[in-house]
N, C-alpha and C positions, 0 to 999 in steps of 0.2 A: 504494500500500500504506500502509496508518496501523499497524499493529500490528508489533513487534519478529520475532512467530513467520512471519510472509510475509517476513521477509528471511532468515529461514533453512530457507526448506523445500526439504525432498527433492526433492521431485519436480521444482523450477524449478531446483537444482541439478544435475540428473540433465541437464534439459534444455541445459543451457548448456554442462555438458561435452561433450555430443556433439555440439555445432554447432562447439564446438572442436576435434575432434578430426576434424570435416566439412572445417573451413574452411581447413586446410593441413598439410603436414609438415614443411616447411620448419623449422630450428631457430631459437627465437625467444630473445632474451635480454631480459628486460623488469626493470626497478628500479621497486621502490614505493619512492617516497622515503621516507613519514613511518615514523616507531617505531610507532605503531598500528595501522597496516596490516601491518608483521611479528607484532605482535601475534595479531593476526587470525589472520593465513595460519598462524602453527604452532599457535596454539588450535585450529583446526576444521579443521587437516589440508589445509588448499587444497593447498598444495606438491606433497601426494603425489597428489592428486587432477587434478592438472593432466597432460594429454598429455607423454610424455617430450618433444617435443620444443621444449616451453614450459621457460623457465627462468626462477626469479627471482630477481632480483638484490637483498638488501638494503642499501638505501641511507644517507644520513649522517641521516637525519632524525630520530635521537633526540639532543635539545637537551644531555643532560647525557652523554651519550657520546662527543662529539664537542669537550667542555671539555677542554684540554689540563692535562697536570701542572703548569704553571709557576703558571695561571691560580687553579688549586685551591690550590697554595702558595700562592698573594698572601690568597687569602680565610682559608686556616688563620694567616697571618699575622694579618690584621688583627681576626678572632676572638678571639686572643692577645692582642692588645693591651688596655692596661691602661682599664678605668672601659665595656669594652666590651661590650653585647647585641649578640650576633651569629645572624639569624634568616635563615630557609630553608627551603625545599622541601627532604618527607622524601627526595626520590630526593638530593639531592646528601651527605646525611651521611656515606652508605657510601662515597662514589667515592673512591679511592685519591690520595692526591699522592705526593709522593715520598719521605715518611718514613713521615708517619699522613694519616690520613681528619679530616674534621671529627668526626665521632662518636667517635675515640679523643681529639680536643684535646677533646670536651666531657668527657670522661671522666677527662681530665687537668686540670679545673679551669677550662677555658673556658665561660663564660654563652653557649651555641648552643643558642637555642631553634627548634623544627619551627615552622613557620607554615602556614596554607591561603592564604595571600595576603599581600601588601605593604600592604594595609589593617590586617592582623593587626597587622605591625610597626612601622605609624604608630600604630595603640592602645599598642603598648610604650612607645612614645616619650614619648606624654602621660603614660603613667602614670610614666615612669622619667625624669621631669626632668632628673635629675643623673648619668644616663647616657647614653653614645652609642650606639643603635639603627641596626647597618646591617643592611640589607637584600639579600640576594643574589640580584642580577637575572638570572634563567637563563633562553632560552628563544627562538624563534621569532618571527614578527610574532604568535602565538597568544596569548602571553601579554605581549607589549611594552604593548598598552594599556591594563592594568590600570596597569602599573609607571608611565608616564606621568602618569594619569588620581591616583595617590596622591602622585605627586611635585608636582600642579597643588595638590593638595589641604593639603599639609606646606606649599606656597609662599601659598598663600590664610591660611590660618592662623598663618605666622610661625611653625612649629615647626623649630625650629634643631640641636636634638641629634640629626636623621633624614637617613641616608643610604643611597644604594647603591650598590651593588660591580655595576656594567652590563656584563655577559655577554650581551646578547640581541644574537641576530645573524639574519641574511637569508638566504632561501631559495634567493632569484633570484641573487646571486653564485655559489652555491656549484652551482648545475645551470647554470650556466657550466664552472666548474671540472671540473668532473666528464665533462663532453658534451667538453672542450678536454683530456683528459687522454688519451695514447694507450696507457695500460695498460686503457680501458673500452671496448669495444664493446658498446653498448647499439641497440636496437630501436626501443625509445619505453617512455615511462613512464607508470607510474599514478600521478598529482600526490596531494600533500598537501590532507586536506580538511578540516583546521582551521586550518593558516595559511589557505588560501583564502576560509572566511569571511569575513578580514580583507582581504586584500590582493585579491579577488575573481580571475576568469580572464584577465585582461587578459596581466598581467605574463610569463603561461608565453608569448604568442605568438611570441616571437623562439626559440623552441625549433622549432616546427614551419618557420617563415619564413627563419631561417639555416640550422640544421642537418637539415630535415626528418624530424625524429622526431614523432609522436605522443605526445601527450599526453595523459590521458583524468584528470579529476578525480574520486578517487573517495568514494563514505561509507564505514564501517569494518566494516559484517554482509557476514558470508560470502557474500550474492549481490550485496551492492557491489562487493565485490571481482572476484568472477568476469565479473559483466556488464563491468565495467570492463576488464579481461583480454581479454575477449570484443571491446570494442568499440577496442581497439591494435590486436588484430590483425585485426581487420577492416578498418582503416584499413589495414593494413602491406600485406594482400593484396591492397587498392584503391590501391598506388601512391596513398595518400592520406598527406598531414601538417598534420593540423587540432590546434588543442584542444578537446575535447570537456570537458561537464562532466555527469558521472552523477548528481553530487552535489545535483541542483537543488532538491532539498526543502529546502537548508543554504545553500548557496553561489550567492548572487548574481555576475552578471559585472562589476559594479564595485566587489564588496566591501561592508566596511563604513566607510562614509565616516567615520562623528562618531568610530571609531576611529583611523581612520588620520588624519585631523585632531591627536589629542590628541598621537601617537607624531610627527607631522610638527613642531608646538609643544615638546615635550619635547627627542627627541633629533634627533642627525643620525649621520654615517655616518664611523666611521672610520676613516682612508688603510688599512687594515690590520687584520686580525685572525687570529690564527691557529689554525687549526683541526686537533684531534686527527687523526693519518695522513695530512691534506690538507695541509700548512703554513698558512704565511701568504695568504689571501684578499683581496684589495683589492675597498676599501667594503666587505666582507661584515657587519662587526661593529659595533654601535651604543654612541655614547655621548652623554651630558648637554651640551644645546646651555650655551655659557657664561653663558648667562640665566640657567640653573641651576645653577651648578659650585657653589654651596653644598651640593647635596645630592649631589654626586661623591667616594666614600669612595677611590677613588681621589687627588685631590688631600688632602682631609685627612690622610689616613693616608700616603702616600707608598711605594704599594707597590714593588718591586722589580721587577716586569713581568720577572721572567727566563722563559727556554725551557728545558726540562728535557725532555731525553729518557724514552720511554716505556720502562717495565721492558722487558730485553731479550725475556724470554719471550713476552710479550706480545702478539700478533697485531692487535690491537684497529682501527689502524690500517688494515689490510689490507682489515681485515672493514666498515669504513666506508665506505673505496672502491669496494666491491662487489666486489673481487678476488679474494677467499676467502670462503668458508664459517666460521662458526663452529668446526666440527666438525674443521677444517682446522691449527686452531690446539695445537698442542702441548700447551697446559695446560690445555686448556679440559675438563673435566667431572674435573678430579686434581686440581692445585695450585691452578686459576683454579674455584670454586662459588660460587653464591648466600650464601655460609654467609663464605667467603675468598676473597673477590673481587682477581685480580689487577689487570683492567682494568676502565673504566666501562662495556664490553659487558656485562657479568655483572652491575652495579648496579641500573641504573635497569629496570622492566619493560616497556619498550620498546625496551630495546638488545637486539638478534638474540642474542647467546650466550644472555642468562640467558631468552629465552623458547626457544630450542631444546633448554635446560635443564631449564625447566619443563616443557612440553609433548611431553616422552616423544622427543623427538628423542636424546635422550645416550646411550637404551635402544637405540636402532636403530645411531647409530654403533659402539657398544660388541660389537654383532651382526653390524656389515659387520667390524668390526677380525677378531672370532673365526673370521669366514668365513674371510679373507683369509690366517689362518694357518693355519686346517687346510687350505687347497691345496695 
């Protein structure tokens, strides 16, 4: 298929549900990891579309819902701090810490400027001499090798006032975590298909070879998904545990090498990180090999690295592990909106609440609640 509208037609959607719905009854519990693939599924209705006896699990895979409070304290911290540009991705301005968000410290007088890239905020840097320009590194193997590839660049150049706040963490740790945690029972999963252009299909193999789950890597249009869906449980009902990859128009099975070269130069892997609902991850989280701890705004600045529990109300946790629903969470479409955001599920538009939020899902809970009390 070359064109956007063949990955969304009826009629190969019509077909795919009822080979699903051919191919067993058995209850299946399936996780797409990434935020874009939730994306997906509540934009174009898959969820409801899918056989009851298919379910899906949303998974940790959105990079800023999964930044714990303490982490976001350190960066309002060092925002704060005096002679400082402090630049970022719009999804993290809203995300909540534990007092204010970066969007209310820029509003209190903090220089936080929005960037599309870490390139943006190496341009800051030249132009603001006499300022320090960090950078807040959030994200996946997806976006790790841009951050790298501008830190080689700030190091080639001899620019000294540029640094970053290294948030970026790993995929393959945490679908450890997750397959090793005995509040999950999962099926097989539909892999992430924008870390995989990166890190290629290699790495899921010990998902299918230890634990025998399936794995199916998939693209982000409604019939990626579904074929993908399609070809788990085909696997499940062939006593098979391969990784498959749907994604083959994207995602090569070794990756992108000159990427992951640049991210292997840059950083390495640290004993520890801890990750929102999940804890603390070993190797899951990335920082500045000490070739470059110049550009580690962590050392400059001397953050406080505390842990800070998530507001009590707050389910966000839960809903990362795949254990809850969004809809399951007490505050979610009252106290917790798109508008007053309690958790970073309702922030970023890949975190599961605020697309369950967006896409007419809050309508439908609000409809089982009414049912539920006129019985």
């Amino acid at each position: 298929m070359k064109y956007i509208d063949e990955y969304r037609s009826e009629e190969l959607a019509k077909k795919l549900l009822q080979e699903l719905l051919e191919i067993t009854n058995k209850p299946l519990s399936i996780m797409e990891v990434c935020g874009g693939h939730t994306h997906t599924i509540f934009k174009y209705g898959i969820e409801d579309l899918l056989p009851e006896n298919i379910t899906m699990v949303h998974g940790p895979g959105c990079p800023v819902c999964v930044i714990p409070l303490g982490r976001v304290d350190d960066a309002i911290s060092i925002a704060c701090s005096p002679r400082v540009i402090f630049t970022t991705f719009g999804d993290t301005m809203r995300v909540p810490g534990s007092k204010i968000s970066l969007l209310q410290a820029k509003a209190s007088g903090a220089d936080i400027r929005m960037v599309y890239s870490p390139l943006d905020a190496l341009k800051i840097a030249k132009k603001n001499p006499d300022k320090e320009i960090v950078f807040f590194a959030i994200g996946f193997e997806t976006t790790t090798p841009s951050t790298a590839m501008t830190i080689l660049q700030a190091a080639k150049e001899g620019i000294k006032n540029f640094s970053i706040f290294a948030n970026h963490i790993m995929v393959v740790p945490v679908l450890k975590a997750l397959l090793d945690s005995p509040d999950l029972k999962l099926d097989g999963f539909i892999g992430p298909g924008h870390v995989s252009t990166v890190i290629g299909t290699k790495p899921y193999e010990f998902i299918a070879s230890d634990y025998k789950k399936p794995i199916v890597i998939s693209g982000f249009e409604p019939l990626d998904i579904l074929q993908s869906v399609y070809m788990v449980v085909k696997q499940i009902v062939n006593n098979e545990a391969r990784v498959e990859n749907q994604y083959k128009r994207v995602v090569e099975e070794n990756g992108n090498q000159r990427a992951l070269q640049a991210i292997l130069e840059v950083f390495e892997a640290r004993d520890s990180f801890e990750w929102r609902g999940l804890g603390s991850i070993a190797y899951s989280g990335m920082k500045l090999r000490q070739k470059y701890a110049e550009f580690d705004a962590e050392l400059k600045f001397r953050v406080a690295g505390l842990q800070v529990a998530d507001h009590k109300a707050c389910q966000c946790g839960e809903i990362l592990k795949g254990v809850k629903k969004p809809w399951e969470c007490k505050v979610f479409g009252t106290a917790c909106t798109p508008e007053t955001p309690i958790g970073a599920c309702m922030v970023s538009s890949e975190g599961a609440c605020a697309a369950y939020y967006n896409f007419g899902r809050l309508s439908k809970v609000v409809q089982r609640l009414n049912n539920n009390l006129s019985i």
